[in-house]
C-alpha positions, -999 to 999 in steps of 0.1 A, spaced: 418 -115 -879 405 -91 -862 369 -94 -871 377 -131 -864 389 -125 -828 356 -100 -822 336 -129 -834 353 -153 -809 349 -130 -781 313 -130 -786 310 -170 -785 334 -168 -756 302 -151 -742 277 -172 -748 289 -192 -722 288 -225 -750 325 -235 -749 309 -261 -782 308 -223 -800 351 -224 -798 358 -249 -820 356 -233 -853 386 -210 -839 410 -238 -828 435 -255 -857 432 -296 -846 467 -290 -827 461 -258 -806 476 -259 -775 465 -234 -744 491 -230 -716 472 -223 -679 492 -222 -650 510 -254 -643 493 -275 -674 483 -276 -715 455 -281 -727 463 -299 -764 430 -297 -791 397 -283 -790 381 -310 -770 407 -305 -742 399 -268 -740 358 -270 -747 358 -296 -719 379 -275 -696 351 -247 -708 325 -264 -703 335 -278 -664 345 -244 -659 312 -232 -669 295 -251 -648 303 -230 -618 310 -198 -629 301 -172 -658 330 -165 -672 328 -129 -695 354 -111 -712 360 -74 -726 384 -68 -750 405 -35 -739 433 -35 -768 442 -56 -793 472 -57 -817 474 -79 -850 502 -89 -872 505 -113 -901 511 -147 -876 493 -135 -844 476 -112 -823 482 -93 -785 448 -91 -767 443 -71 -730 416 -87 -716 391 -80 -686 378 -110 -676 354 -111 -647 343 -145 -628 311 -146 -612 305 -180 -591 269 -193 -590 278 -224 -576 306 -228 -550 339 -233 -570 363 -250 -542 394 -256 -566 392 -228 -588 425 -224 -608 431 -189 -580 413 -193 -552 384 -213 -535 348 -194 -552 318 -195 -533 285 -188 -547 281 -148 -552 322 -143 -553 328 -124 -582 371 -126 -592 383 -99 -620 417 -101 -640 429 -85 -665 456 -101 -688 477 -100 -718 468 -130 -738 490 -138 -771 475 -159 -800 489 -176 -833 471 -181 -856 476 -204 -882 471 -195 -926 434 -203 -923 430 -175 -895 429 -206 -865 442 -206 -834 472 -230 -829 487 -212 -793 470 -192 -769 493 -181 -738 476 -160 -713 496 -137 -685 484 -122 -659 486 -84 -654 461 -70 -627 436 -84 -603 407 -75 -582 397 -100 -556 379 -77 -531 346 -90 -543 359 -129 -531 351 -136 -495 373 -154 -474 372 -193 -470 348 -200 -439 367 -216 -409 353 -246 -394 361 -248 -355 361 -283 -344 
């Protein structure tokens, strides 16, 4: 598994949410704040809207495996290159660059897929978002 999840990391990179597929079992489920995302084509399409505004690049910092899952720390740094109004934290504009790091904890199922991914935020770094401009009417 663990040369699995190095391998997935490195698609996550490549910015080609299509790349993820061949890690999630039919019935994976992803838990974001305040919604699931249920199957592959619910999380590559998420990806791939995502994507569309923002690089989105991760570094793994620690990972633990056992025989039905892994624990992963994650950097994850978002950089906008398009402004990113409802961004799942806060309002991106172009150049805004958002870093978290978080604990993210996988099952996996007997043929080494994915069937839960639950991320949870530990630490993050907004000084490189600016502030929402405010219009004066």
């Amino acid at each position: 598994m663990r040369e699995i999840f190095h391998r997935y990391i490195e698609q996550f990179n490549s910015g080609q949410p299509e790349r993820l597929v061949a890690f999630f079992a039919p019935n994976v489920v992803l838990h974001l704040p305040g919604r699931e995302l249920i199957g592959p084509e619910a999380i590559t399409a998420h990806y791939r809207r995502s994507f569309g505004f923002l690089t989105e690049w991760l570094r793994l910092d620690a990972l633990i495996v056992d025989e039905g899952g892994l624990a992963a720390e994650l950097y994850t740094r978002f950089s906008a290159h398009r402004d990113y109004p409802d961004f799942k934290v806060t309002p991106l504009r172009a150049g805004d660059v958002y870093v978290v790091t978080t604990f993210v904890f996988y099952e996996f199922n007997n043929e080494g897929r994915f069937t839960l991914i639950r991320p949870a935020m530990w630490q993050r770094d907004t000084s490189g978002v600016r502030a929402p401009e405010v219009r004066v009417q």
